[in-house]
C-alpha positions in Angstrom: 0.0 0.0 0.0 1.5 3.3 -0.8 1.9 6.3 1.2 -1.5 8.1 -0.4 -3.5 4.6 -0.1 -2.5 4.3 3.5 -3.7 8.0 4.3 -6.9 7.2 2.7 -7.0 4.1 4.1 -6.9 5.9 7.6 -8.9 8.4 7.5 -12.0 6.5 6.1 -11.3 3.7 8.9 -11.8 7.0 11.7 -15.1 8.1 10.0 -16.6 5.3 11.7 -15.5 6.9 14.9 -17.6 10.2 14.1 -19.9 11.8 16.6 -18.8 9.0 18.8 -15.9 8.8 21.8 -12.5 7.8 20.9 -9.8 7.0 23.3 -6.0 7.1 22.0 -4.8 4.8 24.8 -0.8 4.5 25.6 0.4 1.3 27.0 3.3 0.6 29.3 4.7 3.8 31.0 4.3 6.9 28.0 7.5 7.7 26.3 8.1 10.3 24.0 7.7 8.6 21.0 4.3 7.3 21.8 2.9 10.7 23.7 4.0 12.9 20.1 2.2 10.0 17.8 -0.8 10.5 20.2 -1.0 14.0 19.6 -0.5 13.5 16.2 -3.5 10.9 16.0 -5.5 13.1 18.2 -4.4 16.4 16.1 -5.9 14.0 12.8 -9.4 13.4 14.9 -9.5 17.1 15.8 -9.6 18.0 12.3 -12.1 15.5 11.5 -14.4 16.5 14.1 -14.0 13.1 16.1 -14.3 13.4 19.9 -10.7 11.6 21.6 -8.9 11.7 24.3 -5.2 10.6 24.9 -5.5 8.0 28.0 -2.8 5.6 30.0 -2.6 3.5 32.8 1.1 3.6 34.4 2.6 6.4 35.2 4.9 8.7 32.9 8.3 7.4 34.1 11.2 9.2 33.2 12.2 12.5 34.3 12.6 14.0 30.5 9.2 12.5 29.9 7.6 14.3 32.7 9.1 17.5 31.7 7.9 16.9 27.8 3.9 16.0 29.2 4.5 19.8 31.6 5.8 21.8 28.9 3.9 20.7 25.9 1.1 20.8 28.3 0.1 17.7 26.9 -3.9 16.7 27.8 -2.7 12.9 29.5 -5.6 11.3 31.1 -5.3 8.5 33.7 -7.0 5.3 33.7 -7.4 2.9 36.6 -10.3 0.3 36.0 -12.4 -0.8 33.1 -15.1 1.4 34.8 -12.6 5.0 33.5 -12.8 3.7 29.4 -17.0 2.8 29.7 -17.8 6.2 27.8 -15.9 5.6 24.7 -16.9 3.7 22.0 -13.9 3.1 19.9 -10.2 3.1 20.6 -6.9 3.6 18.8 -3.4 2.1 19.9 -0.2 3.8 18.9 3.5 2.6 19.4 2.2 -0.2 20.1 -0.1 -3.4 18.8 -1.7 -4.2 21.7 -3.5 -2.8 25.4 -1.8 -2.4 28.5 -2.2 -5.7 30.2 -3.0 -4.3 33.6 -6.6 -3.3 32.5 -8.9 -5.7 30.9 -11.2 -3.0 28.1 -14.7 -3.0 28.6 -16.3 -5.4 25.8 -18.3 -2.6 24.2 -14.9 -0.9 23.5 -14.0 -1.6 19.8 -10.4 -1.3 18.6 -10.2 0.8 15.7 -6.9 1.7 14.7 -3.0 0.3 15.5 -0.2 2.0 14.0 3.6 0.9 15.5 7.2 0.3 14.6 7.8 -2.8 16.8 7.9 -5.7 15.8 4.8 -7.3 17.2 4.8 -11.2 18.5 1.0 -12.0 16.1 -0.3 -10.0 13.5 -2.6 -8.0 15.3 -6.5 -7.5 14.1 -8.0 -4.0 13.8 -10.0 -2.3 10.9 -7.0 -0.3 10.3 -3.0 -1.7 11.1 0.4 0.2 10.0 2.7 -1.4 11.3 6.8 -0.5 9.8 9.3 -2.0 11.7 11.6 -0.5 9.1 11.5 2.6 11.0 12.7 3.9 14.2 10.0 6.0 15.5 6.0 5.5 15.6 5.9 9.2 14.9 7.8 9.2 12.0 5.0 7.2 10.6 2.5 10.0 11.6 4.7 12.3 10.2 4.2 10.8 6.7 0.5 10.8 7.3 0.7 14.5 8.2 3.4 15.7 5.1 0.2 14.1 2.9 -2.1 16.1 3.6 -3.9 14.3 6.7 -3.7 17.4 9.1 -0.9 19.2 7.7 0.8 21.1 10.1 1.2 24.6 8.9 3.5 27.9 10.1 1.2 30.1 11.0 -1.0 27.2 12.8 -0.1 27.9 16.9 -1.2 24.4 17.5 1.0 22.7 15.5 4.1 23.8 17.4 3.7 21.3 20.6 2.3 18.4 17.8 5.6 19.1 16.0 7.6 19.3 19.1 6.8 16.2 20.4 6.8 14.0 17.5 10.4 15.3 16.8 11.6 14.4 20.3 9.9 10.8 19.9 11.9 10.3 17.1 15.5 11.8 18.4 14.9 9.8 21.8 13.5 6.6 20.3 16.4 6.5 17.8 18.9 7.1 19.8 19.6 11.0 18.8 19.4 9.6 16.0 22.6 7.5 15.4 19.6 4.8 14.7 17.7 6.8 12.5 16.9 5.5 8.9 16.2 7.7 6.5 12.7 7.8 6.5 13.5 8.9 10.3 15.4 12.2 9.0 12.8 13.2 6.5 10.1 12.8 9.2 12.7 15.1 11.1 13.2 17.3 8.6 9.1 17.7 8.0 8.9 18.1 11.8 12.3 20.7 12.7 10.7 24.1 10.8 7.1 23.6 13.4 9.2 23.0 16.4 9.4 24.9 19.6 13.2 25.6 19.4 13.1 26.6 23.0 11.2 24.0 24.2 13.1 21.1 22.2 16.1 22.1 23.9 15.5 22.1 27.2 13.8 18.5 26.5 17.5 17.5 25.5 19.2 18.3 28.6 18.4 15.3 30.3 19.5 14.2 33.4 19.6 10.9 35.4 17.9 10.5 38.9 19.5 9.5 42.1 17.4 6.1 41.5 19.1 5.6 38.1 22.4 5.9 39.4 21.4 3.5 42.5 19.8 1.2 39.9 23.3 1.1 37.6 25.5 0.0 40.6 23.0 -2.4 41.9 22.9 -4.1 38.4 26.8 -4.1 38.1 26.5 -5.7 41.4 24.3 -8.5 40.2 26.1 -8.9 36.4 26.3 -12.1 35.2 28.1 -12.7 31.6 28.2 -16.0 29.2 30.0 -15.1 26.6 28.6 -11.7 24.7 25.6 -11.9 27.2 25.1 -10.0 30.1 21.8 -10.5 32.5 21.6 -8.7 36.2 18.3 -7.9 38.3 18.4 -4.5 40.5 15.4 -5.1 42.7 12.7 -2.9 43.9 12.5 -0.1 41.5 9.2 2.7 42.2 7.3 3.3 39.6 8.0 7.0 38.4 11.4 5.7 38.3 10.8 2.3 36.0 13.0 3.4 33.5 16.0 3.4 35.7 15.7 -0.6 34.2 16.6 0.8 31.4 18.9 2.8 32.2 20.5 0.7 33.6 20.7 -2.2 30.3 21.9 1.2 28.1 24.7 1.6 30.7 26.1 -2.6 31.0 25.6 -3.0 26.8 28.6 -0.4 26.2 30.8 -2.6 27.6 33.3 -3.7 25.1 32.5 -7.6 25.4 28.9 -7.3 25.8 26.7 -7.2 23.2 23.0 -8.3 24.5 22.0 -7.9 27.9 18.6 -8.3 29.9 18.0 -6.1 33.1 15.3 -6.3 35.4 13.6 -5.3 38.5 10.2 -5.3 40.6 8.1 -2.4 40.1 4.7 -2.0 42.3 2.8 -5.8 41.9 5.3 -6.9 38.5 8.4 -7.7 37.3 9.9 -5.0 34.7 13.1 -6.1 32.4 14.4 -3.8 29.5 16.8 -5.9 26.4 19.4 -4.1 25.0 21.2 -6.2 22.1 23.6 -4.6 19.1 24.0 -7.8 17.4 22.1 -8.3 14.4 21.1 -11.8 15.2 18.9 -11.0 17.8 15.4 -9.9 17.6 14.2 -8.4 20.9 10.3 -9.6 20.0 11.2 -13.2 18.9 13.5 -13.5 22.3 10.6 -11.8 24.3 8.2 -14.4 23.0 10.1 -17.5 23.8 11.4 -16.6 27.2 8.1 -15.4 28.6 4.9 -16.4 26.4 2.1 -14.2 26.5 -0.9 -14.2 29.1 -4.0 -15.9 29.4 -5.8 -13.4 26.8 -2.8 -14.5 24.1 -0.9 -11.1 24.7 2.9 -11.3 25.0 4.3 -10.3 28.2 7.2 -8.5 25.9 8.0 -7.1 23.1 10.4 -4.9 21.3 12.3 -3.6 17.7 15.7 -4.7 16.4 17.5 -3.8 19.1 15.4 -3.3 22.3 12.9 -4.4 24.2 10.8 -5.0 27.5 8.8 -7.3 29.2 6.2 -6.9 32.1 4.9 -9.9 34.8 2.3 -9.9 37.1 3.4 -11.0 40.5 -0.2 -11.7 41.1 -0.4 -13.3 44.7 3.3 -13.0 45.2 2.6 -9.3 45.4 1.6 -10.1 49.3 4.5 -11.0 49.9 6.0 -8.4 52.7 9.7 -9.9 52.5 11.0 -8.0 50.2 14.4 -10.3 50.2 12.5 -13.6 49.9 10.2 -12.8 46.9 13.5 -11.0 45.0 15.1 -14.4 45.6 12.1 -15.8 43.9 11.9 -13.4 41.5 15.5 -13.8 40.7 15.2 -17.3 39.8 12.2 -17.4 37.9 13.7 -14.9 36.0 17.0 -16.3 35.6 14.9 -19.4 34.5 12.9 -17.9 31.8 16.1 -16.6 30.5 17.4 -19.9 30.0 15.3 -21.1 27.2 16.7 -18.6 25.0 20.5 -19.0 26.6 21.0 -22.3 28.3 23.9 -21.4 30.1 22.5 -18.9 32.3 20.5 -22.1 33.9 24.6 -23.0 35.1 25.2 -20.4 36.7 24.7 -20.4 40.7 25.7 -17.2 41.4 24.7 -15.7 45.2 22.9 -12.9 45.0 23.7 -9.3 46.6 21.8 -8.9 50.0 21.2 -5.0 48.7 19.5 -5.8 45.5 16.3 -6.3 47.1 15.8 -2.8 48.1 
């Protein structure tokens, strides 16, 4: 399908959603990338006349992610229970191809739209599905959809600045400041760079680490574990504004010079969080996601990711009652380590004591 068949293709799918509610919900913790391709989505219903709001469950993480939702003044709603979602009709999904697992959608709640660049585990099913995992960014695929006329985002439009702003910052942050970036990624950019908020964008790119990051980096050097060009290493209880300390933590271990996959994770609120970090070709996050973990008992995968990261999320379920913290890290460690093992047998060798501190 080519770029003016897809942009047709779109907007006849969200015709359906006229004079009715439609929710743009964000799954996992919002990032960048998928907060500028929901205004983008949202900035396409506006100009149809379709009624949306942007929605999401967990909390916005990071500390740069925070300052992009305060300064964009971007309209985030928060969703708890299936009870929040029962006055919209349709939804869409964006940067990603299916709902956050920790809320089950109401059954009158149809899924309308999915556009992504991850590399799902199933081909999802929805009236409408771009999917280009030949891209780095989810927004740089609403970025072509915008450049063709679908909401075009024009100079002397006040609106389009934070749109614009955003969607360029998902795209430097989700490729890696663009040292990742194809080429559709710079043209997107390049669309993008002229709308931007100059000021704005560059007090988005001074980011910072917390104190929690830094904690979480020394507690997963602590833990390291290597076979071979793999690295794995838990770093305990992490809170949840801070989950992508996990994260920051994999970035951190995979530029060492003999490492060239690693897995991180932690405990955040009632789940296990883990972040994959892998510069080897070889190595598909979603496919290593898949075979490790599964997917739950509504055929989602617990993780996912793109060619060269991605993330999981487990449900402690009753474990979550657990009030030693050191007992149920030990049991988390080990499950963990277990899962791992299908896809690298040798971490199942390994009986390695864990750090006392890790657990905190």
């Amino acid at each position: 399908m080519n770029a003016v068949a897809r942009v047709d293709a779109l907007r006849s799918t969200l015709e359906r959603a006229k004079d009715q509610q439609l929710v743009i919900l964000l799954s996992g913790h919002p990032d960048p990338d998928a907060i500028g391709a929901a205004l983008a989505h949202k900035r396409i219903c506006d100009r149809m006349d379709i009624s949306t709001t942007i929605a999401h469950v967990l909390p916005v993480s990071r500390s740069e992610n925070r300052a992009l939702v305060k300064l964009l003044d971007v309209p985030l709603v928060r969703v708890a229970e299936p009870a929040d979602l029962a006055r919209f009709q349709f939804v869409s999904l964006v940067d990603c191809s299916s709902s956050e697992s920790s809320i089950r959608l109401p059954e009158n709640l149809a899924l309308l739209t999915i556009v992504d660049h991850h590399r799902p585990a199933q081909t999802p099913d929805a009236p409408f599905v771009d999917i280009r995992h030949d891209v780095g960014a989810t927004c740089t695929i609403y970025a072509d959809y915008l450049s063709q006329g679908l909401a075009q985002l024009e100079s002397n439009d006040t609106s389009a600045a934070a749109v614009a702003t955003a969607m360029f910052f998902g795209i430097q942050t989700d490729t890696d400041d663009f040292a990742l970036a194809t080429s559709s990624d710079f043209l997107a950019a390049a669309y993008l760079k002229p709308h931007t908020d100059a000021e704005s964008l560059s007090r988005l790119g001074r980011r910072s680490l917390t104190a929690e990051s830094m904690d979480a980096v020394s507690r997963a050097l602590s833990d390291l574990e290597v076979i071979r060009d793999f690295a794995i290493a838990g770093v305990g209880r992490v809170s949840p504004l801070n989950r992508d300390a996990i994260a920051t933590a994999a970035d951190f271990i995979l530029r060492r010079e003999d490492i060239d996959t690693v897995v991180v994770f932690g405990i955040v609120d009632d789940r296990i969080d883990g972040s994959l970090r892998t510069n080897r070709a070889s190595v598909d996050p979603a496919v290593f996601m898949s075979t490790a973990f599964g997917e739950d008992d509504q055929g989602r995968p617990y993780g996912g990711g793109r060619n060269d990261k991605g993330g999981f999320q487990i449900p402690l379920g009753l474990l979550a009652e657990c009030e030693d913290d050191r007992a149920l890290w030990g049991l988390v460690h080990e499950v963990i380590r277990g899962r791992i093992a299908r896809v690298v047998p040798e971490v199942a060798k390994i009986n390695k004591s864990r750090p006392e501190g890790n657990a905190k």
